[in-house]
C-alpha positions as CSV (number, residue, x, y, z in Angstrom):
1,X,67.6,19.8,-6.3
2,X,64.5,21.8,-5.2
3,X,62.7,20.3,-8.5
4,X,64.0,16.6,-7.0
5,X,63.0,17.5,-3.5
6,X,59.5,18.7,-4.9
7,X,59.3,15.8,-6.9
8,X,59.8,13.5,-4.1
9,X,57.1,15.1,-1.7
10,X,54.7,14.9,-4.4
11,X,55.6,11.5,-4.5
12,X,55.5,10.9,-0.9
13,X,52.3,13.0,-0.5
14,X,50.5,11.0,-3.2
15,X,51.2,7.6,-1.6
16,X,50.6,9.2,1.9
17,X,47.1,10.0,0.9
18,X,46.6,6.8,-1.1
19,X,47.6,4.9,1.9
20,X,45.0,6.9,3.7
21,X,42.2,6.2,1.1
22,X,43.0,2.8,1.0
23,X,43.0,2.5,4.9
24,X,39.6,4.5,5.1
25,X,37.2,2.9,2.9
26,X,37.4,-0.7,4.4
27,X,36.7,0.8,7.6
28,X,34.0,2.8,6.2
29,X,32.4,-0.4,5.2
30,X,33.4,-2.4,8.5
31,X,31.7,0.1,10.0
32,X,28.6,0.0,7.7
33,X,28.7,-3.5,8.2
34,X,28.7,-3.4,12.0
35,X,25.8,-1.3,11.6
36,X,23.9,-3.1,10.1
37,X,24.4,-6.3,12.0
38,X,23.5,-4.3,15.1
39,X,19.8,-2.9,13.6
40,X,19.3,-6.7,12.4
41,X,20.1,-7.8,16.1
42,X,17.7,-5.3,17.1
43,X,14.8,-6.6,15.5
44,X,15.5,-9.9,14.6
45,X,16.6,-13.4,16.7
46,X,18.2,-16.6,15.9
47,X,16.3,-19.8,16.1
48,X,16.5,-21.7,18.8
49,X,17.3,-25.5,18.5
50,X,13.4,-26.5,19.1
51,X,9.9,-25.0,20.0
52,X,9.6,-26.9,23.1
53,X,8.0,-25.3,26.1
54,X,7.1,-25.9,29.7
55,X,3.5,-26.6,28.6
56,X,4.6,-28.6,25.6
57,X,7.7,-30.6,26.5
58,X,9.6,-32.7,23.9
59,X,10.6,-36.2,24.6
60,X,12.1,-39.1,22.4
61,X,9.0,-41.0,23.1
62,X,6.3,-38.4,22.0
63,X,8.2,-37.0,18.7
64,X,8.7,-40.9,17.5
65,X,4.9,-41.3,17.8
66,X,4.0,-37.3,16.6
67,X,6.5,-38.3,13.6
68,X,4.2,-41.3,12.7
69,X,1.3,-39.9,12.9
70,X,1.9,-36.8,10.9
71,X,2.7,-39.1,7.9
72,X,-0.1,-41.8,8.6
73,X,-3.0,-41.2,6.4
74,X,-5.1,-44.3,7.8
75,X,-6.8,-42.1,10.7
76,X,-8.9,-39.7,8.5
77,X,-12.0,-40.7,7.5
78,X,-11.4,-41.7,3.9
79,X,-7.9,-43.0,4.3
80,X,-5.9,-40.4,2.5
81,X,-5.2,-37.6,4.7
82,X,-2.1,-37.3,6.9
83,X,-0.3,-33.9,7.7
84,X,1.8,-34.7,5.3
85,X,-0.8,-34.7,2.8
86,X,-0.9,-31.1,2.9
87,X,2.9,-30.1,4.1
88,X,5.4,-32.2,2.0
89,X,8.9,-32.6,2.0
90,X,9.5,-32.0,-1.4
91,X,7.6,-28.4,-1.5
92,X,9.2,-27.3,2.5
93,X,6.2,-28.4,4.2
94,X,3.3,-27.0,1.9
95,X,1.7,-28.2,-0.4
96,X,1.6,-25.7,-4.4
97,X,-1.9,-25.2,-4.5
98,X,-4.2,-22.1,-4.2
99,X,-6.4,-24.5,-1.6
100,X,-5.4,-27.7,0.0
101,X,-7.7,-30.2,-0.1
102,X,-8.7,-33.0,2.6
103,X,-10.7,-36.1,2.8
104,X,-12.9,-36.6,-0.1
105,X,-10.9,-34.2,-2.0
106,X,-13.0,-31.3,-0.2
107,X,-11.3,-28.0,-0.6
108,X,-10.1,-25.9,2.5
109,X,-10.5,-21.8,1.9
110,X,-7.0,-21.1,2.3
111,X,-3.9,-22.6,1.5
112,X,-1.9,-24.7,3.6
113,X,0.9,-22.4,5.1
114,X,4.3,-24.4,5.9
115,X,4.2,-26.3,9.1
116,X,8.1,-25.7,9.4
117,X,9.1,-23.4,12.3
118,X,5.0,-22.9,12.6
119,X,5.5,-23.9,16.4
120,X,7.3,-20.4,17.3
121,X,4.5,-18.8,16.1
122,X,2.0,-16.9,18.4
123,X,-1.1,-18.5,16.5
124,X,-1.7,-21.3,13.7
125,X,-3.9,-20.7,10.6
126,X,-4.1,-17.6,8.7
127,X,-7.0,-16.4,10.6
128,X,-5.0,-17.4,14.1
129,X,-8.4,-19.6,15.1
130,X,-5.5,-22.6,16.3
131,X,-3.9,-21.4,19.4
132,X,-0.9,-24.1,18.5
133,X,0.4,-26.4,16.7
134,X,-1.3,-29.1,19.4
135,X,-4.8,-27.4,18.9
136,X,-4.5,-27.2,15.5
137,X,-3.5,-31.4,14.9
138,X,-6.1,-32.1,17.8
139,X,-8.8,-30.3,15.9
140,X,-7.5,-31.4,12.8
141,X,-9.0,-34.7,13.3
142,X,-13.0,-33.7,13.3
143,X,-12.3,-30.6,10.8
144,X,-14.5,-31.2,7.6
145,X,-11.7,-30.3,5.3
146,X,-9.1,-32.3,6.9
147,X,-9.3,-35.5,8.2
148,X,-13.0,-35.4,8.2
149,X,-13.8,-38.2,10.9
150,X,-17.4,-37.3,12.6
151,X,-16.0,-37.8,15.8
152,X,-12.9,-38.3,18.0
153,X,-14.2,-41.6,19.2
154,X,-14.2,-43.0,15.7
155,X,-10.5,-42.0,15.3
156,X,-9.1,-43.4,18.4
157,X,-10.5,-46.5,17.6
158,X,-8.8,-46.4,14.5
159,X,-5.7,-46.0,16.2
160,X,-6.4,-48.7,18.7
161,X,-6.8,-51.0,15.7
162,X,-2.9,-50.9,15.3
163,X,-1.2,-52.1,18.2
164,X,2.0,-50.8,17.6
165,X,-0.2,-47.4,18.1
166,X,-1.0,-48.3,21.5
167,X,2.3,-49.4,22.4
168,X,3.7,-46.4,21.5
169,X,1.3,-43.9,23.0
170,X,1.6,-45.9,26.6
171,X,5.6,-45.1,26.5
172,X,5.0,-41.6,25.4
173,X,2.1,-41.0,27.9
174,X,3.5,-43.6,30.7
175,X,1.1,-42.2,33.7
176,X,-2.4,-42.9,31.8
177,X,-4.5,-45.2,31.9
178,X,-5.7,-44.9,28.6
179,X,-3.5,-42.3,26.6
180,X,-4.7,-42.8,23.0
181,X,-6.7,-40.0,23.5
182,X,-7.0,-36.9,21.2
183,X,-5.6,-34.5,23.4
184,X,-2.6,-36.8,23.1
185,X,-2.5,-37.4,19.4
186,X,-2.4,-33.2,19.4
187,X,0.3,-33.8,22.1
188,X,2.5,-36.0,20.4
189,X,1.9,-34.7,16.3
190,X,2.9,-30.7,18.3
191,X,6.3,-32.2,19.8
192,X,7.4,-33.6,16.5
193,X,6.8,-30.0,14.9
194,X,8.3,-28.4,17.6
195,X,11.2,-30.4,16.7
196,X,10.7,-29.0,12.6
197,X,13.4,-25.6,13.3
198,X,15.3,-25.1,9.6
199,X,18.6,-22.3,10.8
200,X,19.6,-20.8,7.9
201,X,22.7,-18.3,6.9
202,X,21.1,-15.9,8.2
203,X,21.5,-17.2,11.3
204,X,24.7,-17.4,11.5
205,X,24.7,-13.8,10.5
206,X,22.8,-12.7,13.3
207,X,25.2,-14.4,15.6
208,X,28.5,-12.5,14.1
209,X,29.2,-14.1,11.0
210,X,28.7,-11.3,8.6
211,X,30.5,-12.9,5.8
212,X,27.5,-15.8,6.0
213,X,25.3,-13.2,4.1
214,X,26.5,-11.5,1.0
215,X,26.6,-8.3,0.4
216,X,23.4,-8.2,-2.4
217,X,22.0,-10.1,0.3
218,X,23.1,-7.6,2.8
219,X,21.8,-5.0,0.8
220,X,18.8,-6.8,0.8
221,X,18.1,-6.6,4.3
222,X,18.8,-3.1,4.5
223,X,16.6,-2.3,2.4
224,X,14.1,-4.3,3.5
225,X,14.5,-2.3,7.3
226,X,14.6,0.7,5.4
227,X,11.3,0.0,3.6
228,X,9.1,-0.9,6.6
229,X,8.9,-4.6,5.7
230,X,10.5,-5.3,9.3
231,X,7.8,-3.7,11.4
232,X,5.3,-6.6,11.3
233,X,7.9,-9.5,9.9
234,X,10.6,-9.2,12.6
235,X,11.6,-12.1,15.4
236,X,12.6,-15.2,15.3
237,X,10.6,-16.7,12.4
238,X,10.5,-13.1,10.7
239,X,7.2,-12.7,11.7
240,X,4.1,-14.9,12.6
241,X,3.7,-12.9,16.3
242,X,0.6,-10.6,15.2
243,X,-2.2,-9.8,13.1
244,X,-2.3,-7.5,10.8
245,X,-4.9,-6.1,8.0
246,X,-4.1,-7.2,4.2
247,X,-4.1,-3.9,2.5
248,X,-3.7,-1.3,4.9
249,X,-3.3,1.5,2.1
250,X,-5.3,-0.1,-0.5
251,X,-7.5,-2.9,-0.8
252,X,-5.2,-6.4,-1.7
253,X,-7.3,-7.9,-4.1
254,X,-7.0,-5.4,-6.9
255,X,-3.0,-6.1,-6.6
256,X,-3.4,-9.7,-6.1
257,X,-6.1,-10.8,-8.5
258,X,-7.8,-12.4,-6.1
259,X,-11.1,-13.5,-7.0
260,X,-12.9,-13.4,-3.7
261,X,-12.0,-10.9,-1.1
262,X,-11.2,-12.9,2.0
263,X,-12.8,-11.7,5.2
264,X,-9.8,-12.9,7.5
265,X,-10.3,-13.2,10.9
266,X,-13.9,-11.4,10.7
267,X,-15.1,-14.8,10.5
268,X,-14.1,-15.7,13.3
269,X,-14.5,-13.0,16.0
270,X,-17.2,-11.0,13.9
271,X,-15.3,-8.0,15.2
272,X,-15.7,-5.6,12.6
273,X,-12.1,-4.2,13.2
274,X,-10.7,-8.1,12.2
275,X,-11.9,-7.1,8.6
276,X,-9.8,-8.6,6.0
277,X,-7.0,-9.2,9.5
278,X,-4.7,-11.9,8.8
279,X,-1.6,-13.8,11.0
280,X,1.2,-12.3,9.4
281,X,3.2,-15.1,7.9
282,X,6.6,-15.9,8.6
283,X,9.4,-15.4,6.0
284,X,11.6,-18.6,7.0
285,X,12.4,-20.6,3.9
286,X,9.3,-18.3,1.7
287,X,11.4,-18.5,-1.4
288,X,11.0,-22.1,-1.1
289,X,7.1,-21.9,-0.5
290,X,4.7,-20.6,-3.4
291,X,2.2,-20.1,-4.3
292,X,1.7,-16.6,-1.7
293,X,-0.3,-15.1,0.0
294,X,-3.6,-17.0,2.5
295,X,-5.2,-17.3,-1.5
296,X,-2.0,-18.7,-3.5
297,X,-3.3,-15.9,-5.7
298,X,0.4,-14.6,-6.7
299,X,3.1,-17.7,-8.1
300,X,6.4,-15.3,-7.8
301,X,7.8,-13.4,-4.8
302,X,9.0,-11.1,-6.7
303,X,5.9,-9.9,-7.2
304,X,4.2,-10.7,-3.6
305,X,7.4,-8.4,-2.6
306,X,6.0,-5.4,-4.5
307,X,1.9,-5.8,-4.1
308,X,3.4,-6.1,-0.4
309,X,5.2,-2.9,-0.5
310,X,2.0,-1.0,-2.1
311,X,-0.7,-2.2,-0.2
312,X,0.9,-2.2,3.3
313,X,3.3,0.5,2.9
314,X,2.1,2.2,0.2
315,X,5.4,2.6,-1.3
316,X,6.2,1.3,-5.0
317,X,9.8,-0.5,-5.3
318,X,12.0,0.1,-7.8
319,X,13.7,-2.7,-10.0
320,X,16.7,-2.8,-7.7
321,X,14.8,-2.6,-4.5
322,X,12.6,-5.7,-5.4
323,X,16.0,-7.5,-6.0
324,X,17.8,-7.4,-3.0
325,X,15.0,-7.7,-0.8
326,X,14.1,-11.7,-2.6
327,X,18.3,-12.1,-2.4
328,X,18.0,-11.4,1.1
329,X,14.8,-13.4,1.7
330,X,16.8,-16.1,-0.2
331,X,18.9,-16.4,2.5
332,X,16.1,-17.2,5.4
333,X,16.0,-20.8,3.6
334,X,17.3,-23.7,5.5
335,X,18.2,-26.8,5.5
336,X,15.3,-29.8,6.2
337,X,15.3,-31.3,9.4
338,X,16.4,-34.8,8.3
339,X,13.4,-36.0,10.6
340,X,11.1,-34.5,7.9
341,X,13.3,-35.2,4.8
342,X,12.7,-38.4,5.2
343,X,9.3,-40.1,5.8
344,X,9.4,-43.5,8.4
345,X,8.1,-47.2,8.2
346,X,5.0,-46.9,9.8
347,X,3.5,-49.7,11.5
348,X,1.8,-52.0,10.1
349,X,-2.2,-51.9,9.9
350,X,-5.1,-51.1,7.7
351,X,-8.7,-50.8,6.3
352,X,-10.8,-52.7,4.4
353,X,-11.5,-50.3,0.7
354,X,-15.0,-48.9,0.8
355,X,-16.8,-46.8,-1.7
356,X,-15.4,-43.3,0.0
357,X,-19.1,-41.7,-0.7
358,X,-20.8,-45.0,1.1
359,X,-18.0,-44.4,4.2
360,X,-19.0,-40.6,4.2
361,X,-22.7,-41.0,4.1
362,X,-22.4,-44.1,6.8
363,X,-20.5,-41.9,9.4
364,X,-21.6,-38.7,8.9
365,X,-25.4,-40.0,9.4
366,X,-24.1,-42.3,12.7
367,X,-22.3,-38.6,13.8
368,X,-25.7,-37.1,13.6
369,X,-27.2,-38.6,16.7
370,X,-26.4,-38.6,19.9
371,X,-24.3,-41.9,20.7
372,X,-22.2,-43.1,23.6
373,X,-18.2,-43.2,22.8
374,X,-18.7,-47.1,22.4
375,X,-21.6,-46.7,19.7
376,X,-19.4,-44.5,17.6
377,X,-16.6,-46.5,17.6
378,X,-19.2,-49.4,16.4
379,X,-20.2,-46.4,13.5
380,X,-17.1,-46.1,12.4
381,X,-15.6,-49.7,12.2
382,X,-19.1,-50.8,10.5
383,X,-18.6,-47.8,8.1
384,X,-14.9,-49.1,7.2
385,X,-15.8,-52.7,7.3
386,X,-12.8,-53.7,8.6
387,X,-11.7,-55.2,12.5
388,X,-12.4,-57.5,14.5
389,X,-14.7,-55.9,17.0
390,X,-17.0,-56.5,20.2
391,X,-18.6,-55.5,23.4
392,X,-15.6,-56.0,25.8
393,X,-13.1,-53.8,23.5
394,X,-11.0,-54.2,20.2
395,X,-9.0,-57.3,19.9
């Protein structure tokens, strides 16, 4: 009987303290769990619906037009470049190369960092010289490597050549007298971006929804806490709020392979502490965006993940490490606004061909002297050969 009695404690005591282990290790992991949703909380945020601000309000009227105008290439000086030219669709708003190119093919320095979720970002460019996503179309217009036109005046009067163009840009400027102005094209081209927000799982994570990340991907973003990564990509858009110096423990181009340091922002404030300073990037949708880096000098990001880790950190991942931090980065893609996805029907419009080294010569030699808005306008419609044109105004 004692034997039996023993017997069944044993018993009893076994499934007591299975029951126990059983009962403990989920909440050990609920708990980890928790945890980590909490530090995530703490240092990242969840999109927002759109980028609009008090300065930069979003209306019906002005996206319509921004969206049509980010995919018209008719404005630039050649005829080719649009936004879209260098922020597709198909590639998540960049465009693969090292170097984007603008009119006449001429190459920019850098490469064309995604224009999705670019609005909730403190500056624009890698070098941060584009306060926002407004300055940065506005300026667009007159930059050499862009759109290329000599002058403002010569690419309104482009647009005034369409109608539809000014039709659109009286309902989506309605207390102007005449609002197909630049300032407005930078207006209207910033509230469609601010409209470009791609929420991802890891969204829904951040608002409760563990089970929207899995637990590699989890892992992932532990680790990538754990290894520093979050101290300058953190936020909303997992970074893009500061600068920050490429290669803080050892200089980037012996990781990278890049051919020609970069100066970064040196160039533009000649501050000697801006040396080789950068915006830091972003992470929303990056496994969707190579080639990395301002230089496109790295194709994988696995790799960009460990030269990142070395020259910022100055730590050296292992295998594992690398892993979970791209399945977790994995996770910050989303899903294309479908007023991107698709491109419109523009309106219709268009220029006479010209030899594109005759246009360039033409207009850059009418932008080198001084000229009245009315005499550049004449410049550029004699350059394009194209309109119906006189004294009294387009008709």
């Amino acid at each position: 009987m004692n034997d039996h009695l023993g017997s069944v404690m044993a018993t009893v005591t076994v499934t007591v303290a299975s029951s126990i282990i059983v009962a403990t290790i989920p909440a050990r992991t609920a708990s980890n769990d928790g945890q980590l949703l909490k530090d995530a909380q703490r240092v990242f945020k969840p999109l927002p619906k759109d980028a609009a601000t008090p300065d930069f309000p979003i209306t019906p009227e002005r996206v319509e037009l921004g969206r049509m105008l980010f995919f018209d290439p008719r404005i630039s000086i050649d005829g080719t470049v649009s936004c879209s030219r260098c922020h597709l669709t198909a590639l998540y708003g960049t465009d693969g190369l090292p170097k984007s190119k603008g009119a006449f093919d001429q190459l920019n320095d850098r490469r064309a960092p995604t224009v999705l979720n670019a609005a909730l970002q403190f500056k624009i460019h890698w070098r941060g010289d584009r306060e926002n996503v407004e300055d940065q179309a506005r300026k667009a217009l007159t930059f050499s490597e862009s759109f290329g036109n000599p002058d403002n005046a010569s690419a309104m009067a482009k647009l005034k050549a369409i109608a539809s163009y000014t039709k659109m840009f009286q309902r989506a400027f309605p207390n102007e007298r005449d609002p197909v102005t630049a300032d407005n094209w930078g207006k209207a081209i910033g509230a469609y971006e601010r409209t470009l927000i791609t929420p991802s799982r890891f969204d829904e994570y951040l608002t409760g929804r563990t089970e929207a990340l899995s637990k590699s991907e989890q892992q992932g973003l532990r680790t990538f806490m754990d290894t520093g990564c979050s101290g300058c990509h953190n936020g909303v858009v997992v970074g893009g709020g500061m600068f920050q110096k490429f290669g803080v423990v050892e200089d980037y181009w012996k990781e990278t392979g890049s051919q020609k340091p970069d100066k970064g922002r040196f160039d533009v404030t000649m501050n000697p502490a801006d040396m080789y300073v950068f915006k830091v990037p972003g992470l929303r949708n990056v496994a969707m965006e190579p080639l990395y880096f301002h230089d496109g000098s790295v194709r994988t990001l696995l790799e960009a993940v460990r030269i990142m880790a070395r020259v910022q950190l100055g730590k050296t991942l292992s295998n594992q490490d690398t892993n979970t931090i791209v399945a977790f980065l994995n996770s910050l893609t989303g899903k294309l606004p479908q007023n991107f996805a698709e491109a419109p029907v523009l309106p219709p419009g268009g220029f006479a061909a010209t030899q594109s080294a005759d246009v360039k010569a033409d207009i850059i030699s009418a932008s080198s002297n001084d000229r009245t808005e009315q005499s550049a306008i004449e410049a550029g419609f004699a350059a394009w050969g194209t309109c119906e044109y006189s004294r009294s105004g387009l008709r």
